[in-house]
N, CA, C and O atoms as a Maestro MAE file, in Angstrom:
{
 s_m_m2io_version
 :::
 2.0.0
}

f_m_ct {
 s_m_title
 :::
 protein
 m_atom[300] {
  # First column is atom index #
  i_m_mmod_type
  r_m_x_coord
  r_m_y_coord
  r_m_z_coord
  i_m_residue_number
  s_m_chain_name
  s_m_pdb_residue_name
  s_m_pdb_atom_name
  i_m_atomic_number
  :::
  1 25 7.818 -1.197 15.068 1 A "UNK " " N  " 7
  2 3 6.426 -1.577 15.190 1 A "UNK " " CA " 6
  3 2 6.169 -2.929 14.547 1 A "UNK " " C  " 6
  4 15 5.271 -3.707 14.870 1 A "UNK " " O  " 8
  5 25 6.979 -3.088 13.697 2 A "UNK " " N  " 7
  6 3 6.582 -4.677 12.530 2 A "UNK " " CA " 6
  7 2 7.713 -5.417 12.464 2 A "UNK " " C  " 6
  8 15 8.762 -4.900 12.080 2 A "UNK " " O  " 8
  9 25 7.646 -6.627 12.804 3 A "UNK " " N  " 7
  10 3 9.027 -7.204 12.588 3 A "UNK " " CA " 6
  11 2 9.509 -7.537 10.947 3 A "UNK " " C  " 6
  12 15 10.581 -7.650 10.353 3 A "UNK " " O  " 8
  13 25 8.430 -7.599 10.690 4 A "UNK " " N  " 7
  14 3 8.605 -7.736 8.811 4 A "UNK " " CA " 6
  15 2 8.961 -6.743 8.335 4 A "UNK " " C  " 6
  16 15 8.185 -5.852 8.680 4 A "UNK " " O  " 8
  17 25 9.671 -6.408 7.759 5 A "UNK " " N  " 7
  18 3 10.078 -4.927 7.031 5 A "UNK " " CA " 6
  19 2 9.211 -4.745 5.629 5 A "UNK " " C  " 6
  20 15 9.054 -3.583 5.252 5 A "UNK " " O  " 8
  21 25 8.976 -5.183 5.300 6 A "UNK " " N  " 7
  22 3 8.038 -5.729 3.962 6 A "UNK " " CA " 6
  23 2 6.670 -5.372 4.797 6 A "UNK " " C  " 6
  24 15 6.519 -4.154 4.902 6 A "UNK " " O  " 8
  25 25 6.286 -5.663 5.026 7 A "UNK " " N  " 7
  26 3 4.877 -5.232 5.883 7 A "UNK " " CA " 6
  27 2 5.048 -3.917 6.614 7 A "UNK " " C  " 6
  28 15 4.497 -2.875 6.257 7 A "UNK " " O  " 8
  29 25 5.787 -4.024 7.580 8 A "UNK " " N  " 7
  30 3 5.959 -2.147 7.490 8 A "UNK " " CA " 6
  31 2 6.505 -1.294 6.624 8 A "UNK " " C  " 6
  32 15 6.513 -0.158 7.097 8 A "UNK " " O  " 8
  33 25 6.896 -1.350 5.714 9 A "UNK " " N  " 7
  34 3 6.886 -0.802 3.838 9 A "UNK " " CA " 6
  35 2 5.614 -0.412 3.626 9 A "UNK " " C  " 6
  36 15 5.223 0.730 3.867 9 A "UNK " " O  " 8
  37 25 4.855 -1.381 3.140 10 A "UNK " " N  " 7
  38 3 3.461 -1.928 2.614 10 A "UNK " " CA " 6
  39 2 2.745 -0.719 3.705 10 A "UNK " " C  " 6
  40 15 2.390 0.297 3.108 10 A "UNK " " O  " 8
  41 25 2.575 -0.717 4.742 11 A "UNK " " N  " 7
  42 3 1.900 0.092 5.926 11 A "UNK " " CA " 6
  43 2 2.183 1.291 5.851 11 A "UNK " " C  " 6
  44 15 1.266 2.107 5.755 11 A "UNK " " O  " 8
  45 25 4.026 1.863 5.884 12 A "UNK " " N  " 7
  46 3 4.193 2.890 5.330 12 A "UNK " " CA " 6
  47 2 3.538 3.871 4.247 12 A "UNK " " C  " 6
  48 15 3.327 5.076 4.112 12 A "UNK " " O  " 8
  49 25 3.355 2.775 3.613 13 A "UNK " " N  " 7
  50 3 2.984 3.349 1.721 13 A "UNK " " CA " 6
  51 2 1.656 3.752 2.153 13 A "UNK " " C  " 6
  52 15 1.481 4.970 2.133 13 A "UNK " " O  " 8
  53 25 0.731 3.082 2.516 14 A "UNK " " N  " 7
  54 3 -0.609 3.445 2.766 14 A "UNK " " CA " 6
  55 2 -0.685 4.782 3.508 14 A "UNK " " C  " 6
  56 15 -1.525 5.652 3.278 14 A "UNK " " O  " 8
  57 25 0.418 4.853 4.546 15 A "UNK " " N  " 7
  58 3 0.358 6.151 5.491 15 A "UNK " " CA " 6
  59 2 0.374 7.321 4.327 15 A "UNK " " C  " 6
  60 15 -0.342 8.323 4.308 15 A "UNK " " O  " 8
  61 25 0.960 7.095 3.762 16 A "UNK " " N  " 7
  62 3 1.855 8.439 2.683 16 A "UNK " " CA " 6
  63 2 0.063 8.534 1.955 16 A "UNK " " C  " 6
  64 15 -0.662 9.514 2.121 16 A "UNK " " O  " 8
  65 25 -0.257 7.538 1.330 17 A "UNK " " N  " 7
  66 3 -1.139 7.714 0.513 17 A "UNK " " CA " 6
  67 2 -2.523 8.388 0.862 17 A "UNK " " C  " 6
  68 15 -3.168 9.148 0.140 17 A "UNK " " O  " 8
  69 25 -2.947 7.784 2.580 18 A "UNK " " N  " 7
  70 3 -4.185 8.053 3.318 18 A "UNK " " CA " 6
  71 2 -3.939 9.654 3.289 18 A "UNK " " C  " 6
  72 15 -4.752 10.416 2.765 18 A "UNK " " O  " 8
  73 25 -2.400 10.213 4.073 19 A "UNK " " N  " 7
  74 3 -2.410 11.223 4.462 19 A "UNK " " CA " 6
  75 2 -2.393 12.050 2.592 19 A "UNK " " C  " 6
  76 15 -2.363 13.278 2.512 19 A "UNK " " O  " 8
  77 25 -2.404 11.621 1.955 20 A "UNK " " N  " 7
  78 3 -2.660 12.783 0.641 20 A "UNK " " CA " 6
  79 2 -4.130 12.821 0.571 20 A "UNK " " C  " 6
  80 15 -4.678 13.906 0.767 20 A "UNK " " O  " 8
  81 25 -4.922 11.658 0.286 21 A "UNK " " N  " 7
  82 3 -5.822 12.021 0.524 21 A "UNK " " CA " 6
  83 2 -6.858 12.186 1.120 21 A "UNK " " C  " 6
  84 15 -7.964 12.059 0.594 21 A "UNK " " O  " 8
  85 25 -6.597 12.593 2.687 22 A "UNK " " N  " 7
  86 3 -7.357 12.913 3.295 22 A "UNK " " CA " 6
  87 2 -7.079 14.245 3.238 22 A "UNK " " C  " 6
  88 15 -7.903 15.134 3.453 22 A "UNK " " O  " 8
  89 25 -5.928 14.400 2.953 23 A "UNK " " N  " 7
  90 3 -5.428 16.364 2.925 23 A "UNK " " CA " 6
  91 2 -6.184 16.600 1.950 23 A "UNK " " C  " 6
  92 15 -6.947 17.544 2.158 23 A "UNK " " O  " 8
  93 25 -6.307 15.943 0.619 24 A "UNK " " N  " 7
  94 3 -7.140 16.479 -0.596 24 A "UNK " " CA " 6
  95 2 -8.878 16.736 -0.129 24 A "UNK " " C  " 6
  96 15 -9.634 17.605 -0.564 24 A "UNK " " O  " 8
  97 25 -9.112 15.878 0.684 25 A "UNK " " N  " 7
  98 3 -10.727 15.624 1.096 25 A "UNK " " CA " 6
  99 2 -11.166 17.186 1.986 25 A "UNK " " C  " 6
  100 15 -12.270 17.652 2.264 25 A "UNK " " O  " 8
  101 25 -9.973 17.618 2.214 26 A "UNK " " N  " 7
  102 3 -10.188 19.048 3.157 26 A "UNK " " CA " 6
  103 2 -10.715 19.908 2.163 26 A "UNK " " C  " 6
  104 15 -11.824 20.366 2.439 26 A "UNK " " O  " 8
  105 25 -10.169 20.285 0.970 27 A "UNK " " N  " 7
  106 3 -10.139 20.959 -0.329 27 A "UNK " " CA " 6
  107 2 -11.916 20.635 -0.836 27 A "UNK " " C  " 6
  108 15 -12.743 21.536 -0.975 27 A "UNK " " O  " 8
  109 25 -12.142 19.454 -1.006 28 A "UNK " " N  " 7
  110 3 -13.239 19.283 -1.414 28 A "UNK " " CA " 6
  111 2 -14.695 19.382 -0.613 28 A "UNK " " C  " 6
  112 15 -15.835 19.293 -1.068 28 A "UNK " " O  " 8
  113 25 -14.121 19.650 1.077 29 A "UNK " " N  " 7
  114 3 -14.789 19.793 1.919 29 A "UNK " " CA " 6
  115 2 -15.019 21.879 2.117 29 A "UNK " " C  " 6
  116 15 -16.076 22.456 2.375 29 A "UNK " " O  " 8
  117 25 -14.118 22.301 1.964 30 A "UNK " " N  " 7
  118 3 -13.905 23.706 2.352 30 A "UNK " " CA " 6
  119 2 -14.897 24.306 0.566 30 A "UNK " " C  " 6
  120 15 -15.631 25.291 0.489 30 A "UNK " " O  " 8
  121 25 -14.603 23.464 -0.435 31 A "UNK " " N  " 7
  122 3 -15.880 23.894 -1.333 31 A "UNK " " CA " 6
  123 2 -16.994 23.524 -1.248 31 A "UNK " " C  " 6
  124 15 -17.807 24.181 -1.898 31 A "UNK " " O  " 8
  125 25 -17.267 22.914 -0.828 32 A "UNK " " N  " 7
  126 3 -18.981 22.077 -1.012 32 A "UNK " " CA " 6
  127 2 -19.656 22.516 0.372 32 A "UNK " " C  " 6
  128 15 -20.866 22.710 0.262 32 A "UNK " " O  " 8
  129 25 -19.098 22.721 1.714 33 A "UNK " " N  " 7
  130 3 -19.910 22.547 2.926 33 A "UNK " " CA " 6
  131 2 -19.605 23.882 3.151 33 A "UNK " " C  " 6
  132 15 -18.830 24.506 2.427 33 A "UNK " " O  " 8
  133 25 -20.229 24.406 4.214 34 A "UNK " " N  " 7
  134 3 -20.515 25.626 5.033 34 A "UNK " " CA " 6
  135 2 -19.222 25.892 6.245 34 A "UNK " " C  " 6
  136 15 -18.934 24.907 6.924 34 A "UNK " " O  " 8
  137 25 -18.736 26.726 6.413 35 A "UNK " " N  " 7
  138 3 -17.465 27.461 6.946 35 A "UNK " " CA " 6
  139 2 -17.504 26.172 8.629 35 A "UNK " " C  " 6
  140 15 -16.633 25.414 9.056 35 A "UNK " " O  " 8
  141 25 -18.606 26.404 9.024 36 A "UNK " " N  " 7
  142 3 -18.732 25.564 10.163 36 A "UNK " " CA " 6
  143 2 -18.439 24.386 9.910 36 A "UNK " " C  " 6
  144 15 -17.385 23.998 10.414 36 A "UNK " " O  " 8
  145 25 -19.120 23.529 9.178 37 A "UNK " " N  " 7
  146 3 -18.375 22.249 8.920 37 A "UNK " " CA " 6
  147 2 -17.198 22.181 8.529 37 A "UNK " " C  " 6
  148 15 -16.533 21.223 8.924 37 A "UNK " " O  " 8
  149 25 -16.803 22.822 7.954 38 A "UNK " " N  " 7
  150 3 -15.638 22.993 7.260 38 A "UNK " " CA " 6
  151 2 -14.604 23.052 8.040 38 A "UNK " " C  " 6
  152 15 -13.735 22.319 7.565 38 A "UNK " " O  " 8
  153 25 -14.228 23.591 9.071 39 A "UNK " " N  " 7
  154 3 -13.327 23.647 10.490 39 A "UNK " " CA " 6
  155 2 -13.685 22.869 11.239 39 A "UNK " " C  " 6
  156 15 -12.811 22.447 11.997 39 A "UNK " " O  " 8
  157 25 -15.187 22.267 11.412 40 A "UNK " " N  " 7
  158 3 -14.758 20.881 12.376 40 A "UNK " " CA " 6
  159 2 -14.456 19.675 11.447 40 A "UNK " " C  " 6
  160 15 -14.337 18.589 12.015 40 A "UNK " " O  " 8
  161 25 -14.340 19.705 10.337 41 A "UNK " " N  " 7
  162 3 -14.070 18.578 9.106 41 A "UNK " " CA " 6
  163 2 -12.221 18.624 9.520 41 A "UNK " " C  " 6
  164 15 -11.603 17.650 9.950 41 A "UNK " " O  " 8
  165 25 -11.757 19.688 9.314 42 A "UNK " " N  " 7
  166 3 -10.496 20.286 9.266 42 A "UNK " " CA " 6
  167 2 -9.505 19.578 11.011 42 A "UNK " " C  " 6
  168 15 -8.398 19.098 11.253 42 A "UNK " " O  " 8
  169 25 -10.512 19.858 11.648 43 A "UNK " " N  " 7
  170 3 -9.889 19.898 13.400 43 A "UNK " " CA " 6
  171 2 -10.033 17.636 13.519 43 A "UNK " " C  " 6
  172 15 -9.291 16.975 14.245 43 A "UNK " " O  " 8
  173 25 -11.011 17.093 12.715 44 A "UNK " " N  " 7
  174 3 -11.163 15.842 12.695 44 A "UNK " " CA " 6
  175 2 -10.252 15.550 11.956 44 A "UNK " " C  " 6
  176 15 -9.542 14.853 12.682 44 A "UNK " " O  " 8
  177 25 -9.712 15.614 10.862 45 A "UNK " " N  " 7
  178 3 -8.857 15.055 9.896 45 A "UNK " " CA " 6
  179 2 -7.287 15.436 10.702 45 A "UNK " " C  " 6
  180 15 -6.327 14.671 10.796 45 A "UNK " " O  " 8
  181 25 -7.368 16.562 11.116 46 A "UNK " " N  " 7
  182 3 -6.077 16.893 11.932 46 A "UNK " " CA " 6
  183 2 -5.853 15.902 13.231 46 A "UNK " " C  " 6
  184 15 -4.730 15.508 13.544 46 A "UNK " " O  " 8
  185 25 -6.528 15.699 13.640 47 A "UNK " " N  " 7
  186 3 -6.618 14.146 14.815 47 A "UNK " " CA " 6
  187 2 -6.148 13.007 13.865 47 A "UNK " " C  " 6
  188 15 -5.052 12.449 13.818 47 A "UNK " " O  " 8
  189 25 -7.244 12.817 13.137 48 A "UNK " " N  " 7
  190 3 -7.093 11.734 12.332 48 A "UNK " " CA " 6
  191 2 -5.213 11.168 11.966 48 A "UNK " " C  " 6
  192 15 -4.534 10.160 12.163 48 A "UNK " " O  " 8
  193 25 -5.033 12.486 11.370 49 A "UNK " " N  " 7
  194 3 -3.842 12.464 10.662 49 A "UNK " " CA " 6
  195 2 -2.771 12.739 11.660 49 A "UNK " " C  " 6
  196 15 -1.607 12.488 11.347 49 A "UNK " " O  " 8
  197 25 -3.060 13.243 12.860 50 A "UNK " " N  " 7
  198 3 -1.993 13.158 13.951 50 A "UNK " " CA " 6
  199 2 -1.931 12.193 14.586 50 A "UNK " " C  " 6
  200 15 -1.603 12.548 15.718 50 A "UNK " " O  " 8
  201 25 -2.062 11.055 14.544 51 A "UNK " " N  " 7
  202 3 -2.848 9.569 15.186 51 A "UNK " " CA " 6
  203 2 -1.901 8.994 14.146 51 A "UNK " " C  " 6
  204 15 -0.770 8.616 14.450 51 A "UNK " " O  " 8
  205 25 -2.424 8.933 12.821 52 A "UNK " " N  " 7
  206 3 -1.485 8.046 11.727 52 A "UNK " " CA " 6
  207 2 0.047 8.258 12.050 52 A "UNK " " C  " 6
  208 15 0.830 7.348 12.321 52 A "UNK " " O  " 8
  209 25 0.334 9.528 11.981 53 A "UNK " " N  " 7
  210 3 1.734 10.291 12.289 53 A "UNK " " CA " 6
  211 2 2.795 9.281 13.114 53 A "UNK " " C  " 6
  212 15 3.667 8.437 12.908 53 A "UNK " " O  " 8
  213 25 1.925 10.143 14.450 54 A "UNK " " N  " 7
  214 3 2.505 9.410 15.577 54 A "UNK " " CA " 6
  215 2 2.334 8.167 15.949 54 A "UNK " " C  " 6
  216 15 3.287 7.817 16.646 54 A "UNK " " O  " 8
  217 25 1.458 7.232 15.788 55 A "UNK " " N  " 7
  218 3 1.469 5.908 16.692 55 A "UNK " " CA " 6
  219 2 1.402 5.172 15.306 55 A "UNK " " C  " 6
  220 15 0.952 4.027 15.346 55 A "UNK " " O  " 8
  221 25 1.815 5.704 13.997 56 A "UNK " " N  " 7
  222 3 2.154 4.441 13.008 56 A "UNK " " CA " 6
  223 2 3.309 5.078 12.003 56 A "UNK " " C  " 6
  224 15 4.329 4.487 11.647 56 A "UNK " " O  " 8
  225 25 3.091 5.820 11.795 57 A "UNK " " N  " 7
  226 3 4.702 5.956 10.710 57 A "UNK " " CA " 6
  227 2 5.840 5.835 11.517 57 A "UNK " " C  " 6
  228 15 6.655 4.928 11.345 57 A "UNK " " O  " 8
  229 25 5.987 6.981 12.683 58 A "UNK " " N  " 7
  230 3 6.805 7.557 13.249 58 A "UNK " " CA " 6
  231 2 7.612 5.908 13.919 58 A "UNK " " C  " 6
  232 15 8.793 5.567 13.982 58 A "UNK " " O  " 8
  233 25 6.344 5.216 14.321 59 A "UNK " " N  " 7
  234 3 7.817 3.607 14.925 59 A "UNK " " CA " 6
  235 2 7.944 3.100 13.989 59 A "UNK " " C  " 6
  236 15 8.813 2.233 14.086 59 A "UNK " " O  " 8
  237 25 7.341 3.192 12.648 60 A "UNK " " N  " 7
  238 3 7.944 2.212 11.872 60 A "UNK " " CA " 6
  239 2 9.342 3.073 11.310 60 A "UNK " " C  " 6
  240 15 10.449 2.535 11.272 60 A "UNK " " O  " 8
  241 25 9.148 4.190 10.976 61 A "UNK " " N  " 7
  242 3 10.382 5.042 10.890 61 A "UNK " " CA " 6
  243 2 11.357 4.930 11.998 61 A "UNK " " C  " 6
  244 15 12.316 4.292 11.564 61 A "UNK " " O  " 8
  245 25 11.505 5.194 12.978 62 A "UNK " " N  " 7
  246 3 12.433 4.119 14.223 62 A "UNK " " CA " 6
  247 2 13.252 2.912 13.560 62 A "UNK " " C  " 6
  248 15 14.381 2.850 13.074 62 A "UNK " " O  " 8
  249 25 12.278 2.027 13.729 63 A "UNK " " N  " 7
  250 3 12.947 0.878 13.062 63 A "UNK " " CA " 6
  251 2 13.665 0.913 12.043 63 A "UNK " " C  " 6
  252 15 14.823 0.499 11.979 63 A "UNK " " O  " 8
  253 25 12.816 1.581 10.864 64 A "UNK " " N  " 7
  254 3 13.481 1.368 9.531 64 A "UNK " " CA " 6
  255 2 13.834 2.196 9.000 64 A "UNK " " C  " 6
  256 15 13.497 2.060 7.824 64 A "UNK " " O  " 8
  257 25 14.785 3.765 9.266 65 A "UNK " " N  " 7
  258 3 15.038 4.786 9.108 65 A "UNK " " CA " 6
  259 2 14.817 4.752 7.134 65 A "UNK " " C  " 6
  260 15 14.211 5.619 6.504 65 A "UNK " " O  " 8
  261 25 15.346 3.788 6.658 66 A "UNK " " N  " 7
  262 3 15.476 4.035 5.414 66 A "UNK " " CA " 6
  263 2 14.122 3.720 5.114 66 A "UNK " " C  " 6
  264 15 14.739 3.222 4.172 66 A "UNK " " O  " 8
  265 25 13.124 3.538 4.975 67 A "UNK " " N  " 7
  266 3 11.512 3.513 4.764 67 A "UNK " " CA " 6
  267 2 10.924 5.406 4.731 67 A "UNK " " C  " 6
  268 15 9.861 5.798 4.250 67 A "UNK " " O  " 8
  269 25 11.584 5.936 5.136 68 A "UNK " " N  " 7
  270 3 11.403 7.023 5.502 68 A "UNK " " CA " 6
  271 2 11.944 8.547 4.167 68 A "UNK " " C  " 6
  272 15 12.948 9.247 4.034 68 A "UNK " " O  " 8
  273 25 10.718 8.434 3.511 69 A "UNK " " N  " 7
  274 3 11.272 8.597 2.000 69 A "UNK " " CA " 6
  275 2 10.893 10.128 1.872 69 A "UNK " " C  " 6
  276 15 11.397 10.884 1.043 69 A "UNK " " O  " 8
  277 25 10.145 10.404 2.602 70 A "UNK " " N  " 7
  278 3 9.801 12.027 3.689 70 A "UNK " " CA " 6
  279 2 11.476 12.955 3.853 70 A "UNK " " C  " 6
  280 15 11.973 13.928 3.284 70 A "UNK " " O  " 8
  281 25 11.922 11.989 4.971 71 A "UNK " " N  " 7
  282 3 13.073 12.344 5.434 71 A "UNK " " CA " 6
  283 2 14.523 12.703 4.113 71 A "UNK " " C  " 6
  284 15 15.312 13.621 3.890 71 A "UNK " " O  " 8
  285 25 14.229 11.469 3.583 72 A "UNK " " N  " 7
  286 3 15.297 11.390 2.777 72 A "UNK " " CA " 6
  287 2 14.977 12.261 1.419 72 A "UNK " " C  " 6
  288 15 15.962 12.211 0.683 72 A "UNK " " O  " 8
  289 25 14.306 12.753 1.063 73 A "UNK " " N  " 7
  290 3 13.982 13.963 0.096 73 A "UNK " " CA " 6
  291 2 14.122 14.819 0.548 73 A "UNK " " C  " 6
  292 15 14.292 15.770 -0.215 73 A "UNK " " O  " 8
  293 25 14.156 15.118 2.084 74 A "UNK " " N  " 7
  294 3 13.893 16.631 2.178 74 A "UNK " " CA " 6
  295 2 15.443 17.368 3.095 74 A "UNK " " C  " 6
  296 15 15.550 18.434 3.702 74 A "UNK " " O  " 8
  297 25 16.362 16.370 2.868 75 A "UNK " " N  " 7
  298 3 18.056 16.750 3.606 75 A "UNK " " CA " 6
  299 2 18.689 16.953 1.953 75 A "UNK " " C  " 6
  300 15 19.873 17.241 1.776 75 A "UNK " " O  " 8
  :::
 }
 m_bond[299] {
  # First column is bond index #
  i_m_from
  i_m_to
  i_m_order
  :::
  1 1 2 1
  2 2 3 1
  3 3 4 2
  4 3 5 1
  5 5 6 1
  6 6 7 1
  7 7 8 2
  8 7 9 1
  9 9 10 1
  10 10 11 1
  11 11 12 2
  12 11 13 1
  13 13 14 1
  14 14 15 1
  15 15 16 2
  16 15 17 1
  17 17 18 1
  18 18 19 1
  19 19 20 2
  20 19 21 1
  21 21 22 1
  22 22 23 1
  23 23 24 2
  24 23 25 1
  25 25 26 1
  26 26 27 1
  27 27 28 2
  28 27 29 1
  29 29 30 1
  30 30 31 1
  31 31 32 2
  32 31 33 1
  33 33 34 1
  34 34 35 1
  35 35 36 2
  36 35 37 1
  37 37 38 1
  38 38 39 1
  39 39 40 2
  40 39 41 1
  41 41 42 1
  42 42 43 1
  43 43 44 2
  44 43 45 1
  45 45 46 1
  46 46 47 1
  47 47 48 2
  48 47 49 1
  49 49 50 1
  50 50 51 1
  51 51 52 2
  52 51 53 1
  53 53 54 1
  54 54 55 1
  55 55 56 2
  56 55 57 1
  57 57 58 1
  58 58 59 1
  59 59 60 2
  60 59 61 1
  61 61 62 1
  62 62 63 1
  63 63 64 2
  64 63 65 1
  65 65 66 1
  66 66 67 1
  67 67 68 2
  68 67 69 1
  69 69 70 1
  70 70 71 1
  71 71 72 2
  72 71 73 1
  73 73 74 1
  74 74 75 1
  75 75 76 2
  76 75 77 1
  77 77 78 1
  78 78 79 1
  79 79 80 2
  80 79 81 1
  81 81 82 1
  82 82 83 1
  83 83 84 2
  84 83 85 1
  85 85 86 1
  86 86 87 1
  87 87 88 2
  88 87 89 1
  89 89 90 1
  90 90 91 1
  91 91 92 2
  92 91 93 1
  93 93 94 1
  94 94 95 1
  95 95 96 2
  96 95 97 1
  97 97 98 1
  98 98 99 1
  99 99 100 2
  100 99 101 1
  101 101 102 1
  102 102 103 1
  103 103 104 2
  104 103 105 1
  105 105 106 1
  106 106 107 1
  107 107 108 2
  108 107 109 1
  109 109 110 1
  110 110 111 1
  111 111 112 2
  112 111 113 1
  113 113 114 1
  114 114 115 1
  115 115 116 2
  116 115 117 1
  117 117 118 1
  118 118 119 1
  119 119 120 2
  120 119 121 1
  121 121 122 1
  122 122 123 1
  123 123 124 2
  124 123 125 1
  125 125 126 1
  126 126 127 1
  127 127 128 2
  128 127 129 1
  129 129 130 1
  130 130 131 1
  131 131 132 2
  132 131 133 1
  133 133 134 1
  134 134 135 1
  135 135 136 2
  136 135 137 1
  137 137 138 1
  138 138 139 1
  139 139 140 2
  140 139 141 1
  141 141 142 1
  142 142 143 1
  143 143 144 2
  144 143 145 1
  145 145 146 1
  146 146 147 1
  147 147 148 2
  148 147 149 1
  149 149 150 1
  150 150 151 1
  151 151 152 2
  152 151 153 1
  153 153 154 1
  154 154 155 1
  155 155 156 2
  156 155 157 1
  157 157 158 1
  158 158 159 1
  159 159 160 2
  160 159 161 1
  161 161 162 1
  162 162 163 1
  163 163 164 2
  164 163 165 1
  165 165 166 1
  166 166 167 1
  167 167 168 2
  168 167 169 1
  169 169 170 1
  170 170 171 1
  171 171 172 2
  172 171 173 1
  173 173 174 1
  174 174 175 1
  175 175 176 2
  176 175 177 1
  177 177 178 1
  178 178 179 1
  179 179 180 2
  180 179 181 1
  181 181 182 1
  182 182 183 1
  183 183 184 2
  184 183 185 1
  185 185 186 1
  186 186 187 1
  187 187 188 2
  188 187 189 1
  189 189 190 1
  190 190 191 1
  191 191 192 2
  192 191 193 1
  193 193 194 1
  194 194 195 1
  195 195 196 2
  196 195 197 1
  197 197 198 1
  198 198 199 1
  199 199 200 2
  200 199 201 1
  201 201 202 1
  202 202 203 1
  203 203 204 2
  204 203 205 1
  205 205 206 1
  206 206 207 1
  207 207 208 2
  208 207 209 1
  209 209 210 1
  210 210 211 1
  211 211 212 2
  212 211 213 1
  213 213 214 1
  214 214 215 1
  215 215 216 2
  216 215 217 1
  217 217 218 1
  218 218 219 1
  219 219 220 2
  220 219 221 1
  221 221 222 1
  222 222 223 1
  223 223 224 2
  224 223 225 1
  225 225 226 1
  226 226 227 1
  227 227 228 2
  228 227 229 1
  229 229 230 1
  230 230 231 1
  231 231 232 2
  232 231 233 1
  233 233 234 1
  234 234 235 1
  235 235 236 2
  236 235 237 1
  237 237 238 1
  238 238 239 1
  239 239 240 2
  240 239 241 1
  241 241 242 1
  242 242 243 1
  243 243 244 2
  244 243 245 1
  245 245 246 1
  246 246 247 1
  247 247 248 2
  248 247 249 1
  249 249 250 1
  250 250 251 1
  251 251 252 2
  252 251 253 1
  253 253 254 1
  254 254 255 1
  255 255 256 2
  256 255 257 1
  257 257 258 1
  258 258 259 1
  259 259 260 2
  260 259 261 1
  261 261 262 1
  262 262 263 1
  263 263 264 2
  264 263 265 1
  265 265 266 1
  266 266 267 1
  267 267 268 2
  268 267 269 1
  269 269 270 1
  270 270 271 1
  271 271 272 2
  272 271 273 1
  273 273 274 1
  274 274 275 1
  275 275 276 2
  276 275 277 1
  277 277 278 1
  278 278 279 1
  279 279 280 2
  280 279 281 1
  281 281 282 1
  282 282 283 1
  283 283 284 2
  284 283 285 1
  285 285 286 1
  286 286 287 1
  287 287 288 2
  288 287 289 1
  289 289 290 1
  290 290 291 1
  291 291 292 2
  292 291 293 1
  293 293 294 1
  294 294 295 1
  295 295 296 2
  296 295 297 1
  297 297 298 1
  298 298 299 1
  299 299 300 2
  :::
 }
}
């Protein structure tokens, strides 16, 4: 996706970081709001975060297998 590897690093890092906390924002959403919001909060962030996934980690992971710090913790 980036010809800079340094910039898709940098992009990476943000992915890792957005996706914690937007996962945390579910938590703070499932206490404070009503069951209804709460599952369409849940079904939006799941887009959200399936969007980041696929059309931005996943090619920069392509390219730069070793950026991929997911992968490599969890073999």
């Amino acid at each position: 996706m980036f010809e800079d590897k340094d910039v898709a690093k940098d992009i990476y890092e943000l992915m890792l970081e957005f996706r914690i906390r937007l996962s945390d924002s579910v938590g703070l959403v499932n206490e404070r709001c009503s069951e209804e919001e709460a599952l369409r909060y849940k079904k939006a962030i799941g887009k959200v975060l399936g969007y980041m996934i696929y059309e931005i980690k996943e090619p920069i992971c392509e390219r730069y297998p070793e950026l991929d710090v997911e992968k490599t913790t969890n073999e």
